[in-house]
N, C-alpha and C positions, 0 to 999 in steps of 0.2 A: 293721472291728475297731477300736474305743476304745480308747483310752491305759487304762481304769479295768478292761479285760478281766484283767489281770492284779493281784491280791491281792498285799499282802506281808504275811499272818499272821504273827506273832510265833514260831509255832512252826515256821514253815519256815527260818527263819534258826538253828536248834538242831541237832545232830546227828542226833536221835532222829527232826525232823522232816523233814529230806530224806532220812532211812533209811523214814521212811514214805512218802515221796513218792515214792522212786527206786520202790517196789514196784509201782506204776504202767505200768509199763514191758512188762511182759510181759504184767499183764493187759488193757492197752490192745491188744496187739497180737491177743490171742484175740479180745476183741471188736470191736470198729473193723476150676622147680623153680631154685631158686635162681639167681638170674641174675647177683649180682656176684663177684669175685674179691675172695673174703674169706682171702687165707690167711696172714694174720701170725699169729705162735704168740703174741703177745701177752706179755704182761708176767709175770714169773714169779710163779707162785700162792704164796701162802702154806701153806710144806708143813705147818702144824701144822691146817690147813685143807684143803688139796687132796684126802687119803683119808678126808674125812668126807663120810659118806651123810646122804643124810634119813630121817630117823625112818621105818617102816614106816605110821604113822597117817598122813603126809601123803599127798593125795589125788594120786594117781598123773597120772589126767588131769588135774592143777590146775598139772603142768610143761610147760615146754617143751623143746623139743627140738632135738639137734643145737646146741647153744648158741656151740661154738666153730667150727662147721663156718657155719655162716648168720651168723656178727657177733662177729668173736675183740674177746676184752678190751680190745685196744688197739685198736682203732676204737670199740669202747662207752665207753671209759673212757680216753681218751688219757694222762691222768692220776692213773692209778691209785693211785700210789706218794704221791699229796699225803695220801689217805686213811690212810695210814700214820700221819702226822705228827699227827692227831686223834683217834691210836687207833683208829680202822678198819681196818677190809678188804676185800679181796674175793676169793672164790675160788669154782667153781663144784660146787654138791654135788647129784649122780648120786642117782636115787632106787632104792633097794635092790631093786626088784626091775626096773628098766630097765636096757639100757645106752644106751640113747637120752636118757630123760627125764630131765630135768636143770632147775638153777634156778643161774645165775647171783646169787649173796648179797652186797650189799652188807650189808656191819654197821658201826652206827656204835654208840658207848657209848650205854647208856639214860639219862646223862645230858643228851645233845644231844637226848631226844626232846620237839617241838615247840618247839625254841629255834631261833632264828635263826643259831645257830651249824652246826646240821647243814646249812640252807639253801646257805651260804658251802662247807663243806664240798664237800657235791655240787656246788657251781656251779665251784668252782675243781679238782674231779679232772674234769669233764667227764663224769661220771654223770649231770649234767643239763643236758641244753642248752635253746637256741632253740626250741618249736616242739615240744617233749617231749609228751608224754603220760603223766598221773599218775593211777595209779588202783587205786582204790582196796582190797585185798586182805582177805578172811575167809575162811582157810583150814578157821576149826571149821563154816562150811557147808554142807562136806562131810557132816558130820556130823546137816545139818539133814533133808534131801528133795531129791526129784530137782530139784526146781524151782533148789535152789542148789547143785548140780550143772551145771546148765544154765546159772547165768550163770558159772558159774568164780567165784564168791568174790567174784563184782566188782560192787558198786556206785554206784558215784560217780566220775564223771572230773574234770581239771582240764588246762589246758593252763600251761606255764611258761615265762617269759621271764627270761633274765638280766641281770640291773641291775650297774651299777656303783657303787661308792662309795670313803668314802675308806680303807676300811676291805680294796677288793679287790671279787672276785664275791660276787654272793647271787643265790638264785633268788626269784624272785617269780611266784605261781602267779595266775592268770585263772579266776575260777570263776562258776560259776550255782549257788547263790545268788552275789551278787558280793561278799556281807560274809563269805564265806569264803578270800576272795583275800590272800593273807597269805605271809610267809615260810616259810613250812611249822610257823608255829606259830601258827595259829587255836587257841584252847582247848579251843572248841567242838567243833572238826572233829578235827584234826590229833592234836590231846589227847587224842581218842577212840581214835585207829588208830594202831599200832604198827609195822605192814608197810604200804607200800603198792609199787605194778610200773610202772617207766619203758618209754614203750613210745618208739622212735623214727621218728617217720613219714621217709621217705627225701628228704630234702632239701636242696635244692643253697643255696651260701653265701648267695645274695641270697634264695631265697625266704624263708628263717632271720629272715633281717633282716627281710625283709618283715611275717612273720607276727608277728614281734615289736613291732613298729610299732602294726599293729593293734591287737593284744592293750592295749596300751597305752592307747592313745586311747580303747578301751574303758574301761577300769580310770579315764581321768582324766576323759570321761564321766558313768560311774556310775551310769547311768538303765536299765539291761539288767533287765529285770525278770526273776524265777524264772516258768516253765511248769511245773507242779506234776504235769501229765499225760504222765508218758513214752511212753505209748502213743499220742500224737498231734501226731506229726511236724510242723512249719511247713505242711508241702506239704499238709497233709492237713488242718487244722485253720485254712486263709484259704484262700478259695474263690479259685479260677484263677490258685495259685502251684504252679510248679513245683522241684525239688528246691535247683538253684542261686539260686532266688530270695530264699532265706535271707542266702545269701550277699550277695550284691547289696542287699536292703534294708537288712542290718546296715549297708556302709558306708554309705548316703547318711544314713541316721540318726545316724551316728556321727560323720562327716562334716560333713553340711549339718544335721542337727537338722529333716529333714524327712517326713514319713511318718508312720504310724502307729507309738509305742513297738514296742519289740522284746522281747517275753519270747523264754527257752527254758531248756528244761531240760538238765542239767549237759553230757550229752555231746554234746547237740545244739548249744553253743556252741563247744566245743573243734572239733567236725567246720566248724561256719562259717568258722570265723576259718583253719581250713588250709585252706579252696576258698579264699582271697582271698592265699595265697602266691603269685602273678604279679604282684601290684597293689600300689608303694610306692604309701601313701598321701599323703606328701609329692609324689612323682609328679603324681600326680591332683589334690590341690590347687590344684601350679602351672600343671597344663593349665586346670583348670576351678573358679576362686574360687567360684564359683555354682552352685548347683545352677539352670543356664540354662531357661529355658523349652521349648528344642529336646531336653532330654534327652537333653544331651553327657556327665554324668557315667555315666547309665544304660548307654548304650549303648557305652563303652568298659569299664564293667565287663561286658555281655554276653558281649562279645568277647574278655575276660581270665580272668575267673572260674571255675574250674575243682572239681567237689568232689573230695575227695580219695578219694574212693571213692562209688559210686552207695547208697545205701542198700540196706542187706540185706533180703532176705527170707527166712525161716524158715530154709529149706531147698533144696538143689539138690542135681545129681548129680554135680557135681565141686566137694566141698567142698576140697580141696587147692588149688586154685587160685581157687575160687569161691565162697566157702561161706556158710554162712547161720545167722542168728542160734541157731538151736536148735542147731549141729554143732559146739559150740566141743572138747567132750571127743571128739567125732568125731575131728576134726581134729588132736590130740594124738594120739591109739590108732592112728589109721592110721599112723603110725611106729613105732609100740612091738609091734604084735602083727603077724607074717610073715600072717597068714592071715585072710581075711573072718569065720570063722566064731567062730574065737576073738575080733577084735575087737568081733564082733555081742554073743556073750557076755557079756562087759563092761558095755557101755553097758546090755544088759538088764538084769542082774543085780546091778553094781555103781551106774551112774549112776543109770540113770531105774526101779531096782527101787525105793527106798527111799520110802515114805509119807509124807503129814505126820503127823506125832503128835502128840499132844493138844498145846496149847498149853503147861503147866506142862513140860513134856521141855524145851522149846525154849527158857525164860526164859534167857538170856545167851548164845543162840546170834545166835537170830534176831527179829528185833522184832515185833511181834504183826500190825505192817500187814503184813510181810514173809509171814507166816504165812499171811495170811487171802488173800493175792495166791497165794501155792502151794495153797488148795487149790480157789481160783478156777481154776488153769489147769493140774486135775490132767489132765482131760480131753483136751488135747493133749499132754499127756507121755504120757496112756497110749495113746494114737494113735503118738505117735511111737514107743514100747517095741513096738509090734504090727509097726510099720514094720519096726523091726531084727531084729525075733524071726522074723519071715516072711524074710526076706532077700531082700525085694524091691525092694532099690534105684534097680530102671531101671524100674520098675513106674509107675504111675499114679501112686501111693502118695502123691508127693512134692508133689500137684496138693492130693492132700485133706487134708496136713499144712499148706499152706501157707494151706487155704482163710480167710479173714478173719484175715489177717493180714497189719497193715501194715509194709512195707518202711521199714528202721529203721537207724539210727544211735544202738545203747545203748554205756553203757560197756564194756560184754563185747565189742562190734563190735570196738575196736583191738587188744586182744590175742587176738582168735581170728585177724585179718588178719595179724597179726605170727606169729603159727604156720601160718599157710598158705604156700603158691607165691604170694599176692597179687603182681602184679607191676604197678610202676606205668611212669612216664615214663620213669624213669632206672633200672629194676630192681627188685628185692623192695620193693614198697609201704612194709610196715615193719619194723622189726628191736624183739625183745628185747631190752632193754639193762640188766634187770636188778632183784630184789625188795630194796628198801631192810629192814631189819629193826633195833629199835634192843634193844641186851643189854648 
Protein backbone atom coordinates (compact mmCIF):
# COMPACT_ATOMS: atom_id res chain seq x y z
CA UNK A 1 0.00 0.00 0.00
CA UNK A 2 1.54 3.70 -1.11
CA UNK A 3 1.45 6.74 0.94
CA UNK A 4 -0.55 8.21 -2.66
CA UNK A 5 -3.33 5.35 -1.84
CA UNK A 6 -5.18 7.80 0.01
CA UNK A 7 -6.78 11.18 -1.78
CA UNK A 8 -7.53 14.23 -0.05
CA UNK A 9 -10.36 15.93 -2.45
CA UNK A 10 -11.29 19.17 -1.45
CA UNK A 11 -14.87 18.01 -1.00
CA UNK A 12 -14.01 15.47 1.52
CA UNK A 13 -12.85 18.04 3.92
CA UNK A 14 -16.73 19.77 3.74
CA UNK A 15 -19.69 18.61 5.62
CA UNK A 16 -21.63 17.46 2.73
CA UNK A 17 -18.60 15.63 1.76
CA UNK A 18 -18.00 13.13 4.55
CA UNK A 19 -22.08 12.97 4.72
CA UNK A 20 -21.33 11.43 1.33
CA UNK A 21 -18.52 9.42 2.34
CA UNK A 22 -19.72 8.08 5.67
CA UNK A 23 -22.79 6.43 3.31
CA UNK A 24 -20.17 4.04 2.29
CA UNK A 25 -20.46 2.37 5.22
CA UNK A 26 -23.12 0.19 4.97
CA UNK A 27 -23.09 -0.28 1.53
CA UNK A 28 -19.57 -1.57 1.70
CA UNK A 29 -20.56 -3.93 4.05
CA UNK A 30 -23.49 -5.63 1.68
CA UNK A 31 -20.95 -5.81 -0.90
CA UNK A 32 -17.35 -6.70 0.39
CA UNK A 33 -26.54 -7.39 32.36
CA UNK A 34 -25.16 -4.56 33.85
CA UNK A 35 -22.20 -5.20 35.82
CA UNK A 36 -21.07 -2.08 37.79
CA UNK A 37 -22.65 -0.55 41.01
CA UNK A 38 -24.13 2.49 39.67
CA UNK A 39 -26.43 3.67 42.38
CA UNK A 40 -25.88 7.26 43.18
CA UNK A 41 -29.22 9.38 42.69
CA UNK A 42 -27.14 11.89 41.31
CA UNK A 43 -27.33 15.50 41.23
CA UNK A 44 -30.77 17.05 41.58
CA UNK A 45 -32.72 17.57 38.12
CA UNK A 46 -33.84 20.59 37.08
CA UNK A 47 -37.75 20.40 38.04
CA UNK A 48 -38.72 22.98 35.28
CA UNK A 49 -37.16 20.00 33.22
CA UNK A 50 -37.34 16.64 35.01
CA UNK A 51 -41.55 16.19 33.92
CA UNK A 52 -40.75 16.93 30.49
CA UNK A 53 -41.33 14.18 27.75
CA UNK A 54 -40.14 13.91 24.39
CA UNK A 55 -42.15 14.97 21.70
CA UNK A 56 -44.26 11.76 20.33
CA UNK A 57 -42.17 12.46 16.76
CA UNK A 58 -39.03 11.39 18.28
CA UNK A 59 -37.97 8.07 17.19
CA UNK A 60 -38.61 5.87 19.98
CA UNK A 61 -35.75 3.40 19.14
CA UNK A 62 -33.33 6.49 18.65
CA UNK A 63 -33.37 6.31 23.02
CA UNK A 64 -31.72 4.74 25.33
CA UNK A 65 -32.58 3.19 28.13
CA UNK A 66 -32.55 2.76 31.82
CA UNK A 67 -30.40 5.87 31.87
CA UNK A 68 -30.14 6.32 35.53
CA UNK A 69 -30.19 2.80 36.47
CA UNK A 70 -26.76 1.86 33.94
CA UNK A 71 -24.64 5.48 34.57
CA UNK A 72 -26.65 7.98 37.17
CA UNK A 73 -25.82 11.73 36.33
CA UNK A 74 -23.16 12.04 38.89
CA UNK A 75 -20.89 9.60 37.50
CA UNK A 76 -21.80 10.93 33.65
CA UNK A 77 -21.43 14.44 34.71
CA UNK A 78 -19.70 14.88 37.91
CA UNK A 79 -20.17 18.44 37.38
CA UNK A 80 -23.25 19.04 36.53
CA UNK A 81 -24.05 22.15 38.46
CA UNK A 82 -21.00 24.21 36.43
CA UNK A 83 -23.53 23.85 33.34
CA UNK A 84 -25.80 25.88 35.40
CA UNK A 85 -23.47 28.81 35.52
CA UNK A 86 -23.45 28.94 31.32
CA UNK A 87 -27.09 28.66 31.15
CA UNK A 88 -27.41 25.10 30.74
CA UNK A 89 -28.76 21.92 32.00
CA UNK A 90 -29.34 18.90 32.28
CA UNK A 91 -32.09 16.61 33.05
CA UNK A 92 -33.31 13.46 31.66
CA UNK A 93 -36.60 13.35 29.31
CA UNK A 94 -38.66 9.88 29.24
CA UNK A 95 -40.11 9.23 25.94
CA UNK A 96 -44.03 9.38 26.01
CA UNK A 97 -44.87 6.26 25.27
CA UNK A 98 -41.88 4.33 27.18
CA UNK A 99 -41.05 4.14 30.63
CA UNK A 100 -37.68 2.64 29.93
CA UNK A 101 -36.71 4.79 26.93
CA UNK A 102 -35.10 7.82 27.80
CA UNK A 103 -32.47 10.52 26.54
CA UNK A 104 -30.32 12.07 29.15
CA UNK A 105 -30.37 16.30 27.58
CA UNK A 106 -27.71 18.19 27.96
CA UNK A 107 -28.72 21.90 26.61
CA UNK A 108 -26.47 24.46 26.41
CA UNK A 109 -27.70 28.22 24.89
CA UNK A 110 -27.93 28.34 20.85
CA UNK A 111 -25.45 30.82 21.38
CA UNK A 112 -22.54 28.59 22.37
CA UNK A 113 -23.38 26.49 19.27
CA UNK A 114 -20.01 25.79 17.60
CA UNK A 115 -18.05 28.33 19.75
CA UNK A 116 -15.24 27.31 21.93
CA UNK A 117 -17.14 28.40 24.67
CA UNK A 118 -19.49 25.34 24.85
CA UNK A 119 -16.17 23.08 24.31
CA UNK A 120 -14.89 24.61 28.02
CA UNK A 121 -18.33 24.12 29.01
CA UNK A 122 -18.51 20.51 28.67
CA UNK A 123 -14.99 19.99 29.46
CA UNK A 124 -15.18 21.71 32.86
CA UNK A 125 -18.91 19.89 33.96
CA UNK A 126 -17.25 16.45 32.97
CA UNK A 127 -19.90 15.85 30.24
CA UNK A 128 -16.74 15.37 28.25
CA UNK A 129 -13.90 13.70 29.09
CA UNK A 130 -10.62 11.72 28.05
CA UNK A 131 -11.40 9.15 25.66
CA UNK A 132 -15.28 10.17 25.01
CA UNK A 133 -17.00 9.29 22.07
CA UNK A 134 -18.77 12.01 19.97
CA UNK A 135 -21.14 11.33 17.61
CA UNK A 136 -22.67 12.47 15.60
CA UNK A 137 -26.80 12.65 15.84
CA UNK A 138 -29.93 13.14 12.98
CA UNK A 139 -32.94 12.58 14.66
CA UNK A 140 -35.32 13.65 11.31
CA UNK A 141 -33.71 10.26 9.87
CA UNK A 142 -36.06 8.65 11.32
CA UNK A 143 -38.12 10.26 9.12
CA UNK A 144 -35.97 9.21 6.07
CA UNK A 145 -36.02 4.94 5.53
CA UNK A 146 -35.17 2.10 7.18
CA UNK A 147 -31.72 2.23 6.23
CA UNK A 148 -31.49 5.52 8.73
CA UNK A 149 -33.31 3.64 11.18
CA UNK A 150 -30.69 1.24 11.03
CA UNK A 151 -27.75 3.41 11.71
CA UNK A 152 -29.72 5.30 14.64
CA UNK A 153 -29.32 9.00 13.32
CA UNK A 154 -25.65 8.41 13.39
CA UNK A 155 -22.96 9.29 11.15
CA UNK A 156 -19.86 10.57 12.02
CA UNK A 157 -17.72 9.90 15.09
CA UNK A 158 -14.87 11.68 16.75
CA UNK A 159 -12.85 10.95 19.64
CA UNK A 160 -12.07 13.87 22.44
CA UNK A 161 -9.27 14.93 24.60
CA UNK A 162 -9.13 17.55 27.10
CA UNK A 163 -6.54 20.29 27.02
CA UNK A 164 -5.69 22.78 29.41
CA UNK A 165 -5.26 26.36 29.22
CA UNK A 166 -5.02 29.52 30.67
CA UNK A 167 -8.29 30.02 30.37
CA UNK A 168 -9.38 26.28 32.43
CA UNK A 169 -10.63 22.99 30.34
CA UNK A 170 -11.61 22.82 26.79
CA UNK A 171 -12.38 19.84 24.78
CA UNK A 172 -10.52 19.09 21.91
CA UNK A 173 -11.92 16.49 19.48
CA UNK A 174 -9.43 14.02 17.11
CA UNK A 175 -11.17 13.38 13.97
CA UNK A 176 -10.81 11.73 10.33
CA UNK A 177 -11.00 13.95 8.17
CA UNK A 178 -8.25 15.47 10.73
CA UNK A 179 -9.23 19.21 9.60
CA UNK A 180 -12.28 18.50 11.44
CA UNK A 181 -10.44 18.35 14.68
CA UNK A 182 -11.40 21.42 16.52
CA UNK A 183 -13.01 22.73 19.65
CA UNK A 184 -16.35 21.79 18.80
CA UNK A 185 -16.40 24.62 16.58
CA UNK A 186 -15.33 23.38 12.94
CA UNK A 187 -17.76 25.68 10.78
CA UNK A 188 -17.90 23.12 8.43
CA UNK A 189 -18.79 20.33 10.66
CA UNK A 190 -19.88 21.25 13.98
CA UNK A 191 -21.71 24.43 12.34
CA UNK A 192 -23.70 21.92 10.59
CA UNK A 193 -25.04 19.81 13.55
CA UNK A 194 -26.94 21.02 16.38
CA UNK A 195 -27.19 17.59 18.53
CA UNK A 196 -24.57 15.39 18.69
CA UNK A 197 -24.31 11.88 21.83
CA UNK A 198 -21.23 11.41 24.22
CA UNK A 199 -20.68 7.89 24.50
CA UNK A 200 -18.24 6.81 27.31
CA UNK A 201 -16.08 3.77 26.74
CA UNK A 202 -15.39 2.33 30.31
CA UNK A 203 -12.02 3.32 31.36
CA UNK A 204 -9.77 3.29 34.13
CA UNK A 205 -7.57 6.83 35.09
CA UNK A 206 -4.32 5.73 33.31
CA UNK A 207 -5.84 4.25 30.30
CA UNK A 208 -7.78 8.09 29.89
CA UNK A 209 -4.32 9.53 30.00
CA UNK A 210 -2.99 7.06 27.79
CA UNK A 211 -5.56 7.34 25.02
CA UNK A 212 -5.25 11.05 25.38
CA UNK A 213 -1.58 11.00 24.67
CA UNK A 214 -2.11 9.34 21.59
CA UNK A 215 -4.83 11.29 20.31
CA UNK A 216 -2.46 13.96 20.61
CA UNK A 217 0.62 12.92 18.95
CA UNK A 218 -1.79 12.31 16.22
CA UNK A 219 -3.28 15.66 15.96
CA UNK A 220 0.61 17.15 16.38
CA UNK A 221 1.50 14.67 13.55
CA UNK A 222 -1.21 15.42 11.10
CA UNK A 223 -0.39 13.07 8.37
CA UNK A 224 -3.56 10.56 9.12
CA UNK A 225 -5.10 10.48 5.89
CA UNK A 226 -9.29 10.27 5.34
CA UNK A 227 -10.43 6.37 3.97
CA UNK A 228 -13.31 7.56 2.24
CA UNK A 229 -14.53 3.71 2.07
CA UNK A 230 -16.43 2.81 5.28
CA UNK A 231 -17.16 -0.46 4.13
CA UNK A 232 -13.55 -1.51 4.02
CA UNK A 233 -12.14 -1.99 7.34
CA UNK A 234 -7.92 -1.77 7.64
CA UNK A 235 -8.16 -5.54 8.17
CA UNK A 236 -9.83 -6.14 5.12
CA UNK A 237 -8.46 -3.53 2.76
CA UNK A 238 -4.10 -4.49 3.44
CA UNK A 239 -3.54 -7.89 2.68
CA UNK A 240 -2.45 -10.14 5.82
CA UNK A 241 -3.55 -7.43 8.66
CA UNK A 242 -5.31 -8.45 11.24
CA UNK A 243 -8.03 -6.44 13.37
CA UNK A 244 -5.32 -5.03 15.98
CA UNK A 245 -2.99 -4.41 13.39
CA UNK A 246 -4.51 -0.87 12.99
CA UNK A 247 -3.68 -0.44 16.01
CA UNK A 248 -0.25 -1.28 16.20
CA UNK A 249 0.76 0.39 12.70
CA UNK A 250 -0.98 3.72 13.71
CA UNK A 251 1.61 3.99 16.69
CA UNK A 252 5.00 3.05 14.98
CA UNK A 253 3.86 5.55 12.28
CA UNK A 254 3.06 7.98 14.58
CA UNK A 255 5.80 7.38 16.61
CA UNK A 256 8.72 6.42 14.45
CA UNK A 257 7.43 7.91 10.97
CA UNK A 258 7.81 4.44 9.61
CA UNK A 259 5.59 2.22 7.52
CA UNK A 260 3.14 2.84 5.01
CA UNK A 261 0.79 6.34 5.76
CA UNK A 262 -2.12 5.56 7.79
CA UNK A 263 -5.61 6.47 6.29
CA UNK A 264 -9.15 5.60 8.01
CA UNK A 265 -12.20 6.48 8.08
CA UNK A 266 -13.98 8.44 11.04
CA UNK A 267 -14.86 5.79 13.32
CA UNK A 268 -12.39 3.48 12.32
CA UNK A 269 -9.74 6.10 14.07
CA UNK A 270 -11.57 6.75 17.33
CA UNK A 271 -11.86 2.59 17.63
CA UNK A 272 -7.67 2.58 16.97
CA UNK A 273 -6.66 5.03 19.19
CA UNK A 274 -8.92 3.09 22.28
CA UNK A 275 -7.10 -0.44 21.44
CA UNK A 276 -3.84 1.53 22.29
CA UNK A 277 -5.28 2.45 26.00
CA UNK A 278 -2.45 0.12 27.77
CA UNK A 279 0.39 1.87 25.89
CA UNK A 280 1.78 5.29 27.41
CA UNK A 281 3.44 6.39 24.53
CA UNK A 282 5.98 8.35 26.46
CA UNK A 283 6.45 4.66 27.94
CA UNK A 284 7.44 3.30 24.72
CA UNK A 285 9.67 5.97 23.65
CA UNK A 286 11.77 5.74 26.69
CA UNK A 287 11.89 1.83 26.29
CA UNK A 288 12.59 1.96 22.52
CA UNK A 289 14.07 5.62 20.79
CA UNK A 290 14.20 3.52 17.55
CA UNK A 291 12.08 1.83 15.77
CA UNK A 292 15.28 -1.10 16.43
CA UNK A 293 15.85 -3.65 13.66
CA UNK A 294 14.79 -6.71 16.11
CA UNK A 295 11.19 -5.16 16.25
CA UNK A 296 11.25 -4.16 19.92
CA UNK A 297 8.74 -1.55 19.51
CA UNK A 298 6.30 -4.07 17.44
CA UNK A 299 6.39 -6.63 19.53
CA UNK A 300 5.63 -4.94 22.86
CA UNK A 301 2.83 -3.35 21.26
CA UNK A 302 1.54 -7.06 20.33
CA UNK A 303 1.63 -7.77 23.68
CA UNK A 304 -0.15 -4.57 24.90
CA UNK A 305 -2.64 -3.67 22.39
CA UNK A 306 -5.88 -4.46 22.85
CA UNK A 307 -9.21 -3.48 20.63
CA UNK A 308 -11.73 -2.10 22.45
CA UNK A 309 -14.28 -4.25 21.15
CA UNK A 310 -13.70 -7.05 18.11
CA UNK A 311 -15.46 -5.57 15.14
CA UNK A 312 -19.18 -6.35 14.69
CA UNK A 313 -20.89 -8.30 12.35
CA UNK A 314 -24.43 -7.70 11.01
CA UNK A 315 -26.00 -9.64 13.32
CA UNK A 316 -26.19 -12.43 16.09
CA UNK A 317 -28.36 -14.09 18.45
CA UNK A 318 -27.54 -12.39 21.52
CA UNK A 319 -27.67 -8.80 20.62
CA UNK A 320 -27.92 -7.66 24.44
CA UNK A 321 -24.82 -8.73 25.20
CA UNK A 322 -23.40 -9.29 21.70
CA UNK A 323 -24.92 -7.45 19.09
CA UNK A 324 -24.31 -6.58 15.66
CA UNK A 325 -24.27 -3.84 13.46
CA UNK A 326 -27.95 -4.17 11.93
CA UNK A 327 -29.69 -4.63 15.68
CA UNK A 328 -28.98 -1.17 17.07
CA UNK A 329 -33.03 -0.43 17.32
CA UNK A 330 -33.17 -4.20 18.31
CA UNK A 331 -31.37 -3.61 21.13
CA UNK A 332 -33.24 -0.59 22.42
CA UNK A 333 -37.03 -2.58 21.90
CA UNK A 334 -35.83 -5.47 23.60
CA UNK A 335 -36.25 -3.21 26.85
CA UNK A 336 -39.14 -1.36 26.01
CA UNK A 337 -41.57 -4.03 24.62
CA UNK A 338 -42.36 -7.28 27.57
CA UNK A 339 -42.87 -9.60 24.59
CA UNK A 340 -41.08 -10.99 21.36
CA UNK A 341 -43.84 -10.62 19.25
CA UNK A 342 -44.74 -7.08 19.97
CA UNK A 343 -41.02 -6.16 19.68
CA UNK A 344 -40.90 -8.08 16.20
CA UNK A 345 -43.92 -5.74 15.30
CA UNK A 346 -42.09 -2.69 15.61
CA UNK A 347 -38.92 -3.24 13.85
CA UNK A 348 -41.26 -4.66 11.07
CA UNK A 349 -43.46 -2.15 10.77
CA UNK A 350 -42.04 0.86 12.33
CA UNK A 351 -38.04 0.55 11.53
CA UNK A 352 -37.36 -1.40 8.58
CA UNK A 353 -41.22 -0.89 6.98
CA UNK A 354 -40.37 2.58 5.69
CA UNK A 355 -39.08 2.90 1.85
CA UNK A 356 -36.81 5.22 0.17
CA UNK A 357 -38.68 7.91 -1.43
CA UNK A 358 -38.07 9.76 -4.31
CA UNK A 359 -35.22 11.86 -3.74
CA UNK A 360 -37.13 15.47 -3.72
CA UNK A 361 -39.14 14.01 -0.25
CA UNK A 362 -35.75 13.65 1.15
CA UNK A 363 -34.04 17.19 0.15
CA UNK A 364 -32.88 18.42 4.02
CA UNK A 365 -33.25 15.22 5.47
CA UNK A 366 -30.82 13.10 4.04
CA UNK A 367 -28.07 13.80 1.36
CA UNK A 368 -28.55 12.37 -1.99
CA UNK A 369 -25.14 9.90 -1.41
CA UNK A 370 -26.95 8.94 1.74
CA UNK A 371 -30.01 8.20 -0.38
CA UNK A 372 -28.53 6.42 -3.15
CA UNK A 373 -26.54 4.06 -0.22
CA UNK A 374 -30.40 3.05 1.23
CA UNK A 375 -31.50 2.02 -1.80
CA UNK A 376 -28.36 0.11 -2.57
CA UNK A 377 -28.84 -1.88 0.66
CA UNK A 378 -32.70 -2.18 0.54
CA UNK A 379 -32.09 -5.77 -0.17
CA UNK A 380 -30.72 -6.59 3.14
CA UNK A 381 -33.11 -4.65 5.14
CA UNK A 382 -35.79 -6.42 3.47
CA UNK A 383 -33.98 -9.82 4.34
CA UNK A 384 -33.63 -8.67 7.70
CA UNK A 385 -37.78 -7.38 8.00
CA UNK A 386 -38.51 -11.31 6.64
CA UNK A 387 -36.01 -12.33 9.46
CA UNK A 388 -38.14 -10.57 12.24
CA UNK A 389 -41.56 -11.07 10.66
CA UNK A 390 -41.01 -14.93 10.53
CA UNK A 391 -39.61 -14.91 14.09
CA UNK A 392 -36.88 -16.97 13.50
CA UNK A 393 -34.29 -15.77 15.59
CA UNK A 394 -32.28 -19.08 16.36
CA UNK A 395 -33.00 -20.15 12.82
CA UNK A 396 -30.31 -20.15 10.14
CA UNK A 397 -31.53 -16.94 9.29
CA UNK A 398 -28.77 -14.96 10.93
CA UNK A 399 -25.98 -16.93 8.74
CA UNK A 400 -27.79 -15.49 5.49
CA UNK A 401 -28.31 -11.80 6.98
CA UNK A 402 -24.84 -11.79 7.85
CA UNK A 403 -23.67 -13.35 4.43
CA UNK A 404 -21.07 -10.73 2.65
CA UNK A 405 -20.74 -8.73 5.12
CA UNK A 406 -17.75 -7.29 6.70
CA UNK A 407 -17.36 -7.15 10.41
CA UNK A 408 -17.13 -3.39 11.18
CA UNK A 409 -16.48 -0.78 13.48
CA UNK A 410 -19.12 2.14 12.14
CA UNK A 411 -20.10 5.04 14.12
CA UNK A 412 -23.64 3.44 15.04
CA UNK A 413 -20.95 0.41 16.65
CA UNK A 414 -20.45 2.72 20.13
CA UNK A 415 -23.75 3.67 20.96
CA UNK A 416 -25.60 0.34 20.12
CA UNK A 417 -22.59 -1.11 22.61
CA UNK A 418 -23.44 1.46 24.98
CA UNK A 419 -27.24 0.15 24.98
CA UNK A 420 -26.27 -3.37 25.12
CA UNK A 421 -24.86 -5.88 28.42
CA UNK A 422 -21.44 -5.25 26.23
CA UNK A 423 -19.30 -6.02 28.97
CA UNK A 424 -15.57 -5.33 28.96
CA UNK A 425 -12.34 -5.52 31.45
CA UNK A 426 -13.71 -3.66 34.18
CA UNK A 427 -17.56 -4.08 33.52
CA UNK A 428 -20.33 -2.56 31.03
CA UNK A 429 -17.97 -1.71 27.88
CA UNK A 430 -19.70 1.61 27.54
CA UNK A 431 -22.10 3.95 29.20
CA UNK A 432 -24.49 6.77 27.65
CA UNK A 433 -23.43 9.76 28.97
CA UNK A 434 -25.56 11.96 27.16
CA UNK A 435 -27.21 14.02 23.73
CA UNK A 436 -25.65 17.68 23.80
CA UNK A 437 -28.51 19.95 22.05
CA UNK A 438 -27.95 23.55 21.65
CA UNK A 439 -31.61 26.10 22.28
Amino acid sequence: MSNDTFKRPAAIYSAAGVGIAVVAFLLGLFVGRNSGNFDSPGPEIDPRLSQTKLPQTWPLHFCSVNVERNYPTALAIPNADHLKTVGGSVAIFPHPNSTTAQLRVIKLPASMHAKPTAARALAESGAIQDGDVLVVFRKEWARANAYGNLQLGQGHAALATISQDDKGKIVKTVESPLDYSSNLDHPGHYGGHKTFQVIRPNLTPQQKANVAKWARRVLDKNQIMFQPDYGAPYFARVKGKDAASLCTDLAIYTLYGEGDQIGTFCSELVWALLGLRNVDPDDLLKAFPKNDAKGGPRQYLAGNVRPIFNPLPGATKNPLENPGLMQGPDVVLRRIFPDTANRHKFLVDIVLGPKTVTPTELDGIMSTGHQKTAIAFQPKIDQLRQWYGQQNENSGAISAVNAGINPNYSPTAFSILANSDAKGQSGKLMFYVGTVTYE
